[in-house]
N, C-alpha and C positions, 0 to 999 in steps of 0.2 A: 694249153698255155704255150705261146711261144717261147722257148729256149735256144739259147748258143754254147756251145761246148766252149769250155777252157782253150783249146788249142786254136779252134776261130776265134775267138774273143780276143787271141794273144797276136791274130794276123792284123785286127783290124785297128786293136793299138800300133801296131808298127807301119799299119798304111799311113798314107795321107788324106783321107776320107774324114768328115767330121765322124765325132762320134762322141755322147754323152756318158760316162761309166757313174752310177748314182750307188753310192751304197748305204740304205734304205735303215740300216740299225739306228741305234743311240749312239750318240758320240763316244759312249764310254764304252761299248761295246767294238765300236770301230776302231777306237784307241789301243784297242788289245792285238788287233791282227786285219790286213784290210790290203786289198788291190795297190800298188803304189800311187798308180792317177785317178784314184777312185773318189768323189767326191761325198764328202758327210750331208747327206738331206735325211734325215732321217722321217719316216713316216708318219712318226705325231707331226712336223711340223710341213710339211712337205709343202701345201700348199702358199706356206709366207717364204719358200727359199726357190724353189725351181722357175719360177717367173722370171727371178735374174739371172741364177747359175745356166738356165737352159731356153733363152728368149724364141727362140721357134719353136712350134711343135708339129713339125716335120722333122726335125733333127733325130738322127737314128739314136736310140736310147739303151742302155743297157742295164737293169738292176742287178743289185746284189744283193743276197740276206745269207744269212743261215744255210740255206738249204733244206734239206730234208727234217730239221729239226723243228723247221718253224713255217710259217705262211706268212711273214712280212713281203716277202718280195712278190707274190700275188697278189695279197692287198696291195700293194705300191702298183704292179701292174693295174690294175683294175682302176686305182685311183688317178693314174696318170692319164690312162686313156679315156674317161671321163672328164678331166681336164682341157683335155684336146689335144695331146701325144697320139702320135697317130703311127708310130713306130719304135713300140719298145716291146723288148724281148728281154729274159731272166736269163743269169748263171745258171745253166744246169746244176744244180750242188751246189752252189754259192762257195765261200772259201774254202770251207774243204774239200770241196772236187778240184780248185783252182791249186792247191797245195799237194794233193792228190796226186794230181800230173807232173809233176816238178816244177812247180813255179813259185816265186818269191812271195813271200808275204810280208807286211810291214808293221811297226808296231808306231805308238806317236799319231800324232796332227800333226797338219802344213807338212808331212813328209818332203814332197818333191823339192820344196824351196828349202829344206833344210839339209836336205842332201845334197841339193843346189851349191849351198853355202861352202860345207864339207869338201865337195867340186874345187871351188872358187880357190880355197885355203889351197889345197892341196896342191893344183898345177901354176896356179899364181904364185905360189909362195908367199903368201902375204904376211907382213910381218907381224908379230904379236909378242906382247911383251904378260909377263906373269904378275898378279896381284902385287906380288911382294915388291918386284921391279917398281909399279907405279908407283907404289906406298912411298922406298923410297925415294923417287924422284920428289915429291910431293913433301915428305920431308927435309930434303934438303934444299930446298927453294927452287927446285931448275924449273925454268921457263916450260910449263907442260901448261897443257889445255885438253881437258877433258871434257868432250859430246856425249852424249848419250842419244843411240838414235832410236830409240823406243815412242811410241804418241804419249803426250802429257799424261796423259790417266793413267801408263805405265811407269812415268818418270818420278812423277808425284807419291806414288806410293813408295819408293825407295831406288836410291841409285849413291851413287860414289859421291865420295865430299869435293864439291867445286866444281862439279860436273855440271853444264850446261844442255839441260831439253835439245835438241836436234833434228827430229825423225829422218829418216834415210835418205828421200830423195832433197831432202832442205840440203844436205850437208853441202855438194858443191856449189848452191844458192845461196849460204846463210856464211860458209868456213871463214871469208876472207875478212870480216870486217870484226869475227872474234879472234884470229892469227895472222895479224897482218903481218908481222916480223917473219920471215922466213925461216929463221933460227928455232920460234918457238914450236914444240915438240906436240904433237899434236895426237889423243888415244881416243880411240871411238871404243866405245860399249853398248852392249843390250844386258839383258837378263841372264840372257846364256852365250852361244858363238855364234849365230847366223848371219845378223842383223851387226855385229863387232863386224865379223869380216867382210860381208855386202860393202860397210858401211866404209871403214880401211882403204878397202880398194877402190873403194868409189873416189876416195879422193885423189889415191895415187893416179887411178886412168883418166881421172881430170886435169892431172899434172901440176896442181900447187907444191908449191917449192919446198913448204915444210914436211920434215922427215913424221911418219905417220905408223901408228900401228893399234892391230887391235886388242884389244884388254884379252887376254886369253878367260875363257870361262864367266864373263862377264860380274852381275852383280852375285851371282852364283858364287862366281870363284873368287871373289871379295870375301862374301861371309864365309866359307870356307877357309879362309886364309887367317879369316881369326879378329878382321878388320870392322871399326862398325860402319853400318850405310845412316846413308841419312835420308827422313820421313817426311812428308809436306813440303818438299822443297816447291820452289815455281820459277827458278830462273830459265830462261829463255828466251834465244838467240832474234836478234830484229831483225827487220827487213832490211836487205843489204840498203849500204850505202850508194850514191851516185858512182863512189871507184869500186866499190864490192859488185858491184851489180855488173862493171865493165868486165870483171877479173871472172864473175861469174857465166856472162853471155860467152866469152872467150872459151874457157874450160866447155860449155855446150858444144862448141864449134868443134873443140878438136876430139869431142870425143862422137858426136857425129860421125866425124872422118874415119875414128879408126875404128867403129863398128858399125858401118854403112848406114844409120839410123834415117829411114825413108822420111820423108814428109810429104802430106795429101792435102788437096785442098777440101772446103766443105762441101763444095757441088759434087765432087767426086764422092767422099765419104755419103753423101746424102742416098748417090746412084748404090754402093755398095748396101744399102739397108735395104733396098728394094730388091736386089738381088737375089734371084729364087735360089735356093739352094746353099745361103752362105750365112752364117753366123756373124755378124758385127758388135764387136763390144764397144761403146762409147763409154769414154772412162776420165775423167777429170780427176788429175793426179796431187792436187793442191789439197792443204788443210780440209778439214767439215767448215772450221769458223768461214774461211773465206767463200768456201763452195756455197756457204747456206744465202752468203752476201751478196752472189751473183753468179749463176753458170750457165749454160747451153741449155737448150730444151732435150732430153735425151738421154744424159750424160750421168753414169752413177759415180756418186763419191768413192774414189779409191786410191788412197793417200798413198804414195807412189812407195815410198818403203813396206808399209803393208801388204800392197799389190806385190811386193817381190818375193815379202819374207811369205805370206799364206797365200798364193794364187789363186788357189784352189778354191776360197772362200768367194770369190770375185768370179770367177770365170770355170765352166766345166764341159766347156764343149772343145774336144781336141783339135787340132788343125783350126780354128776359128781365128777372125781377124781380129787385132785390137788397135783400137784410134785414141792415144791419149794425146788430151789437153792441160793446158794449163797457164799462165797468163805472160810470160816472155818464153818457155819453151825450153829454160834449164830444167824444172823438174822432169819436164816428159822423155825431155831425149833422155837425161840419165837412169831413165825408167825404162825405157826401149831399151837403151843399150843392156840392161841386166834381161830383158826378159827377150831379146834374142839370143844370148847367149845360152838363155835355160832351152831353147830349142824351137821356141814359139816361131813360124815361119813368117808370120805377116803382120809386122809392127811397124805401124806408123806415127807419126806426132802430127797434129793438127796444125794445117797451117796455117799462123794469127794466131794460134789457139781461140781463149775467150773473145777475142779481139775480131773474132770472125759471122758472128752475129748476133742479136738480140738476147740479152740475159732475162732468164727470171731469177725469183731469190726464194729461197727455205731451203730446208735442211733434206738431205736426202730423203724418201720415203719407198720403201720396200714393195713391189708389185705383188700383189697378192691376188693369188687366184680362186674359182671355185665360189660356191653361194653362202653366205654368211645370215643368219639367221640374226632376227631385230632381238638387241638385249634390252629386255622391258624390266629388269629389275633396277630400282634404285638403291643408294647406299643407305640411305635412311630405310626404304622399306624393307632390305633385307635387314640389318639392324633390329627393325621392329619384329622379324618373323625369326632369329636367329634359332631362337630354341626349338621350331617346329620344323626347321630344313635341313637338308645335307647339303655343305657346301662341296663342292670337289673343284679342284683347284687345279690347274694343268698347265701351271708357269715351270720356268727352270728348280730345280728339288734346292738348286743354293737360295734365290731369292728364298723361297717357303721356308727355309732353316730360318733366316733371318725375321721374317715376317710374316703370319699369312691369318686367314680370317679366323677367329676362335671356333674351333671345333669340324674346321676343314680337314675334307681327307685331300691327298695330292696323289697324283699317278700322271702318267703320260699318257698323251693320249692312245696312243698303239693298244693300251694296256685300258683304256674303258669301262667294256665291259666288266672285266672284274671288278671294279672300282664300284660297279651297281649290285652284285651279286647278294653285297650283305645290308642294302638298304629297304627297309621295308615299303612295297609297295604302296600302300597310301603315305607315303613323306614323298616330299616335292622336294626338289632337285635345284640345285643354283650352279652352272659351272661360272668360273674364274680363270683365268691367265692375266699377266702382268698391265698389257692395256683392252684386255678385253676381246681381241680380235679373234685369239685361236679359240675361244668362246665361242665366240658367234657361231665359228666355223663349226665346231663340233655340237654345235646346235642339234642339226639334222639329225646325224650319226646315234647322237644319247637318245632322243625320242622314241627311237628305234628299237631300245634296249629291251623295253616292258613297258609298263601300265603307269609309271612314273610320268608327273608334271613336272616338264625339266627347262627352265630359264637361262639368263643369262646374266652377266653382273653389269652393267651399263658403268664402261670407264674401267674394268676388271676390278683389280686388285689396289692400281696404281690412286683409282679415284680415290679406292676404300681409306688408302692411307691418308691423302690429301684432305678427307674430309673429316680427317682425324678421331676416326671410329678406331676402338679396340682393335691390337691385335696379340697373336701369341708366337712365340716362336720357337725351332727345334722340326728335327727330322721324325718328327709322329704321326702316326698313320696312314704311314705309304703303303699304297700299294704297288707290288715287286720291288725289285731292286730299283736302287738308285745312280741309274747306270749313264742317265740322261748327258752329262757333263765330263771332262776329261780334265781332269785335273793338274795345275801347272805342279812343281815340287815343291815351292814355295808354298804353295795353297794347301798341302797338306797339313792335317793336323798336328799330327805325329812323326817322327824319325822327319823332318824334313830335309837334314844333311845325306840322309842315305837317299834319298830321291833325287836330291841334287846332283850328287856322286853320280847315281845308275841313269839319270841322265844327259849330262854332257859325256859319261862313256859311250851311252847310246849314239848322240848325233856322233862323235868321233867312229864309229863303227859302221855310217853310212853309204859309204865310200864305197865298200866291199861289197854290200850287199846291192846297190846298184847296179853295181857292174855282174854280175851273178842277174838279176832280172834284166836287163837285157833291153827295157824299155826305152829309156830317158834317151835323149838327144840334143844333151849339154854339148857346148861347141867353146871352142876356144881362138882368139884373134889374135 
């Protein structure tokens, strides 16, 4: 098996050479301790995520697992290069060997964008004001406006009273036409600090007139503070006006100027995908609603606040290029401009953006690699067979809590075979995931297992519920842990104020340990 030592591994992060770092666990596993630019693909899911995170497969690759404890990162080799990876090598050791040698390790998701954030706070000084501060302002009538720059399906579940939906890169798109007066006082929030302070500053280095700051601790530091949120809201910010749109193209301009934000034309961009040896990311930084209504051929949705606060989720190949679009080219620059400052050396904005050729329309869809096997079962016929099969179910362990087929087992896929061990060989076999696809995929892999007739659920799980068959729910009958998912504090069941707490302690505590690993190439203008 090919291997790289920790202290190669740590050169070639610090080159300028592409380079993939994949770490092959479960999220909740990776959540615990993990490389800082290491990317969550984890190897139940690997072939619905690395198509996007890693679009060549010449790009030099690097896994991670376990180590000596386990054989994930074999299998992941194995799997990739079957894929058509044609250049990936293991962590010798995986994190312990990498800790081993004296090197950092990190706890959390979206690490670098959050430590990113942390960055931003710190040598920007950006201002922030504390729960109580807004509450009062808010009680005594001062002229405040409250954003929220989270995606609606975050905002909608809970955010501050009178807070208007935002996400990140809308703000200097969207601010001018909900604060036109100069005077009024203007607090950006998320959930926690990231996305507050991104969000803060982004308007300060766009330079609107009104005084700006961000929520310290966000919707966190609300409920902590004792204050209630509110649930189901849907207000949100319109499309600027004819002078909101001038005050917005403006703000793009100057902040072009003060962080050199490049622009390329399409012919050029088209020459660079052809380019041997270079990763291109094409990234349309607008809404999903409006991407789905018309974008580029090429072009993955990656809603510019998103793209800043979890990069990582979008893109995992180091040194690679990224070309964002979008349709007058305020979101993209103010999406450039954050994401050369996180270090990224070759960000561009598309010139025209959408406006530069031929749109098609729907919703993003995930490249999906590897041979997928035909699911020949129906909802009705397994339905009709339910008491004579084993379903095994291999979606996320939170849907399955919620919903899943009566008398399904669940496991991941990494974790399989076990999942067959205790099924009696004449019972046939059904799997499941959410639409059916990592089904298919582990089609092959189960038939492999033994003497089992093993199907698949035609539309998974998602059909089953549509077609309003029975279901049951609860964390029963899993096999291993339920390690799959990383849980926000809020989402806890239990103590959720102490996770709240030991979390925004944590991002506050990022700072240090950046600068101790050595890697990051956060820059300042």
């Amino acid at each position: 098996m090919h291997e790289i030592s920790p202290p190669e591994l740590k050169r070639l992060l610090l080159g300028d050479d592409e380079i993939a770092l994949l770490d092959v666990r479960e999220e909740g596993a990776f959540s615990e301790a993990h490389l800082l630019f290491a990317a969550c693909v984890p190897f139940s899911r690997i072939e619905l995520l690395v198509g996007d995170l890693v679009p060549r497969n010449d790009t030099p690759v690097v896994v991670v697992g376990e180590g000596e404890d386990g054989d994930l990162d074999r299998r992941a080799l194995e799997r990739l290069r079957g894929l058509g990876y044609a250049d990936v090598r293991v962590l010798a050791g995986g994190v312990a060997a990498w800790q081993a040698a004296g090197f950092e390790l990190f706890s959390g998701v979206n690490v670098p964008s959050k430590a990113f954030g942390e960055f931003v706070e710190h040598t920007c000084e950006t201002p922030r004001l504390t729960a109580p501060e807004v509450k009062r302002m808010l009680d005594e009538g001062r002229d405040v406006v409250i954003v929220d720059a989270r995606p609606f399906e975050e905002y909608t579940r809970m955010n501050i009273p009178s807070a208007t939906d935002m996400p990140g890169a809308e703000l200097a798109f969207r601010i001018h036409d909900i604060a036109p007066d100069p005077e009024t006082f203007v607090v950006v929030n998320c959930a926690g600090r990231t996305r507050s302070i991104i969000g803060a500053q982004s308007l300060i280095n766009a330079g609107i007139g009104n005084p700006v700051a961000a929520l310290k601790d966000g919707t966190m530091g609300w409920h902590l503070a004792g204050f209630e949120l509110e649930h189901g809201s849907t207000r949100t910010a319109p499309a600027p006006s004819a002078g909101g749109m001038a005050k917005a193209l403006a703000a793009a301009e100057r902040v072009a100027e003060r962080f050199a934000v490049r622009t390329e034309d399409a012919a050029t961009v088209d020459q660079w995908r052809r380019t041997e040896g270079r990763t291109t990311y094409l990234l349309d930084v607008r809404s999903p609603e409006e991407y789905a209504e018309g974008h580029l051929p090429g072009y993955r949705n990656a809603p510019g606040g998103q793209l800043v606060q979890a990069t990582d989720q979008f893109v995992a190949v180091r040194n690679a290029w990224l070309v964002l679009a979008d349709d007058v080219g305020v979101r993209a620059t103010m999406t450039a401009s954050w994401l050369l400052q996180m270090g990224w050396p070759n960000v561009y904005v598309l010139e025209g953006g959408i406006g530069s050729g031929a749109l098609v329309t729907g919703a993003w869809e995930p490249t999906v690699l590897g041979t997928r096997g035909v699911a020949s079962v129906t909802t009705d016929e397994l339905a009709a067979r339910l008491d004579a099969v084993r379903v095994v179910d291999l979606g996320p362990s939170p849907a399955y809590e919620r919903h899943h087929i009566p008398g399904a087992v669940w496991c991941v896929r990494s974790r399989l075979a076990a999942a067959f061990v205790d099924i009696p060989a004449d019972v046939d076999v059904v799997l499941t995931s959410p639409d059916g696809t990592l089904a298919e995929i582990a089609l092959e892999e189960a038939r492999g297992l033994g003497g089992h007739r093993v199907e698949a659920l035609q539309g998974g799980t998602e059909r089953w519920l549509a077609d309003g068959h029975e279901t049951e729910a609860g964390l029963v009958r899993t096999v291993g842990p339920t390690d799959d998912v990383w849980y926000k504090p809020y989402q806890h069941r239990d103590s959720q104020e102490k996770f709240m707490r030991e979390y925004l302690s944590w991002e506050v505590a990022l700072v240090g340990q950046i600068e101790r690993d050595g890697t990051t190439r956060f820059r300042t203008f």
